[in-house]
C-alpha positions in Angstrom: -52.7 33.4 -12.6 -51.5 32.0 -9.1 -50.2 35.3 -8.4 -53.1 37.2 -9.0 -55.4 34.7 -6.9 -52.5 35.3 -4.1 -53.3 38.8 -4.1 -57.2 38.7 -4.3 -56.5 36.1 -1.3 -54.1 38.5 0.3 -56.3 41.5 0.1 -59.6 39.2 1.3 -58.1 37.9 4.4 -56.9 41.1 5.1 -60.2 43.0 4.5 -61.6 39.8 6.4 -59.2 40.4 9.1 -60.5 44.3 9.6 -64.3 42.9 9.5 -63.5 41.0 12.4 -61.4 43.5 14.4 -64.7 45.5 14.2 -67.3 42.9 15.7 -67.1 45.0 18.8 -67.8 48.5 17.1 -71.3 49.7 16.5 -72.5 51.3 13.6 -72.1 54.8 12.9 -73.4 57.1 10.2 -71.9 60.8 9.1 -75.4 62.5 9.0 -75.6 61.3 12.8 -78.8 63.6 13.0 -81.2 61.2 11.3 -79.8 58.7 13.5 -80.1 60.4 16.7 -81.4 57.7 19.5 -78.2 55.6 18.4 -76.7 58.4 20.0 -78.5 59.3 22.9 -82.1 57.7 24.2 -81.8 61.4 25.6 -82.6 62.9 22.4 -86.1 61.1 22.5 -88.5 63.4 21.5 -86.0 66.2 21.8 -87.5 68.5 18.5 -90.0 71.5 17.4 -93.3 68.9 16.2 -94.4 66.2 18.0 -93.9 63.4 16.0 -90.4 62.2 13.7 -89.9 59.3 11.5 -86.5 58.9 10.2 -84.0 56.5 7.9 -80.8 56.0 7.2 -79.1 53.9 4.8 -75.1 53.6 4.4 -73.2 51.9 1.8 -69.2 51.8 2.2 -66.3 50.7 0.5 -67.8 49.1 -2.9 -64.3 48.9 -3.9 -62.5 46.4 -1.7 -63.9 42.6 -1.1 -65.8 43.4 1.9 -68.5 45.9 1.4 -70.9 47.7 4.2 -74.2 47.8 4.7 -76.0 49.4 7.1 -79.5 50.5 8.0 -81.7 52.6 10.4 -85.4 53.3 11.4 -86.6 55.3 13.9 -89.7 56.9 15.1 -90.2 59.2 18.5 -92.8 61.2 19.5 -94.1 63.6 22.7 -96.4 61.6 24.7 -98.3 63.3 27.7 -97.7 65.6 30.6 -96.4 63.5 33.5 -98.6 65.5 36.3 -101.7 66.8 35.1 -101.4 70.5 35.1 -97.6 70.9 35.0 -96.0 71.4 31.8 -92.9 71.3 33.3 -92.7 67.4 33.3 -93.7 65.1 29.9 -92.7 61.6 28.4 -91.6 61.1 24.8 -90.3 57.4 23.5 -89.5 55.8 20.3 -88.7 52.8 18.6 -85.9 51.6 16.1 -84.2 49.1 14.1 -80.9 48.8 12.9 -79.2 46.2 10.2 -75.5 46.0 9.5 -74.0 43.7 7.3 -70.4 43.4 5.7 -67.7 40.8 4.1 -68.4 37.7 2.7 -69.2 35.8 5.7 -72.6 38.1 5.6 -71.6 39.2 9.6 -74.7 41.1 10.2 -76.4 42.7 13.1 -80.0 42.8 14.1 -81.4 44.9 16.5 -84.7 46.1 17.7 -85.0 48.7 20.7 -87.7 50.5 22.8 -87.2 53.9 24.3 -88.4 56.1 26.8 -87.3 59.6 28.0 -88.1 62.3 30.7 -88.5 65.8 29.9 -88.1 68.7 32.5 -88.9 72.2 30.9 -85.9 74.5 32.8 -87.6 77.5 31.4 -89.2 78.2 28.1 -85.8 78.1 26.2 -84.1 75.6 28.3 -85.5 71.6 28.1 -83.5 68.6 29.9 -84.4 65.1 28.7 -83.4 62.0 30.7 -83.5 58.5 28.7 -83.5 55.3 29.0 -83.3 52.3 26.1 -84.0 48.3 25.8 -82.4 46.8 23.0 -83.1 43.3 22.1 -80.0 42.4 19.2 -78.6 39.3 16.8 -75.4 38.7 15.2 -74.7 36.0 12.8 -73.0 35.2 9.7 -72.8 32.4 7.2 -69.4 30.5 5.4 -71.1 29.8 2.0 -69.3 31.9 0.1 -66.1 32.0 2.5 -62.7 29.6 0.9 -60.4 28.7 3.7 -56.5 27.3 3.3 -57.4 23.4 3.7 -59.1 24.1 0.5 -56.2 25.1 -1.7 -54.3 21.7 -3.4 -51.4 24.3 -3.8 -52.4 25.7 -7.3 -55.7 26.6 -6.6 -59.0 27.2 -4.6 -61.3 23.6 -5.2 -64.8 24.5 -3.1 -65.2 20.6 -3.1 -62.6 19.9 -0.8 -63.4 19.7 3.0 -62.7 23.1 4.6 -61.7 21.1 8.2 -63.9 24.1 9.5 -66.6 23.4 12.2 -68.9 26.5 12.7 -71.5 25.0 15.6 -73.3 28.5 16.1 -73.5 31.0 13.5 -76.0 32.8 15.4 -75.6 34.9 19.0 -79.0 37.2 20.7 -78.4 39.2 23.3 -80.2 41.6 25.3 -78.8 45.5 26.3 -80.1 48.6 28.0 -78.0 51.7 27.2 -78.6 55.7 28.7 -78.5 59.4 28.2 -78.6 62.9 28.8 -79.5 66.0 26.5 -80.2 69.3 27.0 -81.2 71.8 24.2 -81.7 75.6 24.1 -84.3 77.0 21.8 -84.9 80.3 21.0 -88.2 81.7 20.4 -87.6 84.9 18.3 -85.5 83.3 16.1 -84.3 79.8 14.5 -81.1 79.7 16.8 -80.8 76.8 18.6 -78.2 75.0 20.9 -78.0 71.0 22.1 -75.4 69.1 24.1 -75.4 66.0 25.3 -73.9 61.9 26.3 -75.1 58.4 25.5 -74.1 55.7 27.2 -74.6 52.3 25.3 -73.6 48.6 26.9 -74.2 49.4 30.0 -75.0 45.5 30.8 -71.6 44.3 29.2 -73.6 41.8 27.2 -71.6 38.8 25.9 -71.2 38.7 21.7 -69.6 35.7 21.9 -71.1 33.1 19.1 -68.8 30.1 21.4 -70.5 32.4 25.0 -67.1 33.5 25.8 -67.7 35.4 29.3 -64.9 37.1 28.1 -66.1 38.7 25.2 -68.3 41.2 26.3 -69.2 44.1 24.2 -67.9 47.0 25.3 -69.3 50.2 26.6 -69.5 52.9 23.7 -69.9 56.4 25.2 -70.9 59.1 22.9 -70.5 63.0 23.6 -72.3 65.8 21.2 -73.1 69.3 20.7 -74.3 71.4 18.1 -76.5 74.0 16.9 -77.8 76.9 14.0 -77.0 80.2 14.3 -79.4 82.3 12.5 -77.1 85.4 11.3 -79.6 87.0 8.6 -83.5 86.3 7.9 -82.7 83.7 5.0 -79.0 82.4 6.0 -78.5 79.8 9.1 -74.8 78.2 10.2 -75.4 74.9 11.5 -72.3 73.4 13.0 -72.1 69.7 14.9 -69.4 68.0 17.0 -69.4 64.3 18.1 -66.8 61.9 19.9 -67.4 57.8 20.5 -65.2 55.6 22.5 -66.0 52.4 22.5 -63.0 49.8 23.5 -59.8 50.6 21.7 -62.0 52.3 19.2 -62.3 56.3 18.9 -63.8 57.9 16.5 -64.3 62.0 16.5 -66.3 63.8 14.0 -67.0 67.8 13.5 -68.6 69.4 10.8 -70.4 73.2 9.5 -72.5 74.5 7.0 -74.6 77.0 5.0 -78.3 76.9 5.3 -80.1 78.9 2.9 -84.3 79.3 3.3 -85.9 79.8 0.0 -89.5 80.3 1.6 -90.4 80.5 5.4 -94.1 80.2 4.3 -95.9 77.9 7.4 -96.4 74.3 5.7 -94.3 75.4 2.5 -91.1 75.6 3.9 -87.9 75.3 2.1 -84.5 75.3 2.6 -81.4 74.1 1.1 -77.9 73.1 3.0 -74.4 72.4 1.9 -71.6 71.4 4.3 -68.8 69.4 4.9 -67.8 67.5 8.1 -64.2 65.5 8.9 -64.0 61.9 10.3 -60.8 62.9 12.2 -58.0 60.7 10.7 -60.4 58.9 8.5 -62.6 61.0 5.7 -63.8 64.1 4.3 -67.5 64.6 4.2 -69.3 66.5 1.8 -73.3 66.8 2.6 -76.3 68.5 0.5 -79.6 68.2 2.5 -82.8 69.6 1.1 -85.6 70.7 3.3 -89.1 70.9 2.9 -92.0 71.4 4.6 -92.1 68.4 7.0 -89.7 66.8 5.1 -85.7 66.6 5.3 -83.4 64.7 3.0 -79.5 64.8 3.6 -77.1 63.4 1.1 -73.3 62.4 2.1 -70.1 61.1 0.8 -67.3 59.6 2.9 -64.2 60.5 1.0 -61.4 58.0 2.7 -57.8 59.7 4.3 -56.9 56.9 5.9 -54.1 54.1 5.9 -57.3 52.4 4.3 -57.0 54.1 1.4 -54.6 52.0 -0.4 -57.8 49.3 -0.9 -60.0 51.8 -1.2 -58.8 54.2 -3.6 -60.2 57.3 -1.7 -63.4 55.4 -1.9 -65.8 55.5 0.8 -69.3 55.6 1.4 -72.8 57.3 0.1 -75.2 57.6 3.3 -78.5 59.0 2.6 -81.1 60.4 5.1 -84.7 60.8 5.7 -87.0 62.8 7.9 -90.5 63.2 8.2 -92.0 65.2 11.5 -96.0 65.7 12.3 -97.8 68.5 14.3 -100.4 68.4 16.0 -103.4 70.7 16.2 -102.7 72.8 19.3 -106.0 72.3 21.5 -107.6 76.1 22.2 -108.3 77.2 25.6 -111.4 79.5 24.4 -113.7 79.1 22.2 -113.2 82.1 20.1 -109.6 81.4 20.0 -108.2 79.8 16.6 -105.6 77.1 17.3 -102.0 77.8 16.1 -100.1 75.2 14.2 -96.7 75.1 15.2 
């Protein structure tokens, strides 16, 4: 029996012990795309319809002591023409919320950000957006349910004993503002389209600190994408993505492709079905299903883990699933006579 509570000790402070490592790593998702102003405030209003509401929820590694999970909403929309006449300059902005939470201590991480982005129309394929991104954010985490060594008589664990711990903040807010550039191509005979860009996030350096350590300040996470569908026959898309975050000593690189298959193209009955797989360089394999329809887009993932990690986790990693909803508005019509398009 004392060896077995060694182990489950063992394996907790070590899982612990990784939780921690990461209190200066934001959250990530594999389906990055129904994610996107946690990778770029450029990519504000940066689609077809003029408005999107999206979700993501992540759960990862059910198998070890100290579980993940994490949440995001989001909502962006087109706004107005900047100069009156010229449809070469508009706004867009959004909102979102994220919620991470892992381990035993309950280490979460609330957040709550406002964003606005400039759009300049190159040409009518070529649009570069400019954004920026106020984040207002709150860690914390509790020791309920945490046992520490003061508390072991040397057989085992007694939860009545005094832990000798003295926690005087368990909670730290902090304000951000974070920046980025994207540019997307988007061709007007086809579906093919093309988008690059670069988020950068912390640019303030704020301090996470629950003692206000000046010394602990988050560190800048710079993100780098690309992607884009190839339409190569009237019913079959590829879609392929790229993605690279630094943040700190923390890396993380992710590439993927698939299949895109439209069942109807028929305007408000759309649908389409997609089955890929992306890598987590060094880290998982990722197969995806997303169904499409109409105005709606739900992706399904699973992180299959390939790292060192895996001797906790059993290969285990984590089911993400994602949500998208976009609205169009009525085109106004500059005669009469003309009937409006709905795009």
């Amino acid at each position: 029996m004392l060896k077995s509570i060694l182990q489950k000790i063992t394996l907790t402070c070590f899982a612990s012990t990784f939780a921690i490592m990461l209190l200066g790593q934001d959250i990530h998702f594999s389906q990055s795309h129904f994610s996107p102003l946690n990778i770029s405030p450029g990519l504000a209003g940066m689609f077809s319809e003029d408005v999107r509401i999206m979700g993501s929820y992540r759960s990862q590694w059910q198998s070890v002591p100290v579980p993940y999970l994490t949440f995001s909403g989001a909502a962006d929309m087109k706004l107005s023409n900047l100069i009156r006449g010229n449809d070469k300059l508009s706004l867009a902005g959004g909102v979102h919320f994220n919620y991470d939470q892992a381990g035993d201590s309950e280490l979460s991480l609330s957040s709550f950000g406002v964003t606005g982005a400039l759009h300049y129309k190159i040409n009518d394929m070529n649009t570069l957006s400019v954004g920026v991104q106020s984040v207002a954010s709150q860690r914390s985490f509790s020791i309920s349910n945490l046992q520490f060594n003061n508390q072991f008589d040397g057989e085992l664990f007694d939860p009545t004993r005094d832990s000798k711990e003295n926690f005087s903040n368990e909670n730290k807010a902090f304000v951000d503002v974070n920046a980025g550039v994207s540019w997307i191509l988007q061709k007007e005979d086809n579906r093919s389209q093309a988008i690059a860009g670069i988020g950068a996030y912390h640019l303030t350096g704020p301090v996470q600190s629950f003692k206000d350590d000046p010394d602990s300040q988050l560190p800048m996470r710079l993100s780098i994408y690309s992607g884009g569908v190839i339409q190569v026959h009237p019913k079959w898309d590829i879609v392929i993505h790229a993605l690279g975050q630094i943040q700190g000593p923390y890396e993380q690189f992710l590439v993927g492709s698939a299949g895109r298959y439209h069942i109807s193209e028929a305007k408000g009955k759309e649908v389409a079905i997609q089955i890929g797989t992306s890598f987590r360089i060094g880290d998982a394999v990722i197969p995806t299903f997303e169904l499409h329809y109409a105005a709606w887009k739900i992706g399904v993932s699973y992180d299959t883990n390939i790292s060192a990690f895996d001797a906790a986790t059993n290969g285990n990693g984590g089911i993400e699933i994602g949500v998208m909803y976009t609205i169009t508005n009525v085109k106004e019509c500059v005669k009469i006579i003309e009937s409006c398009p709905v795009f």
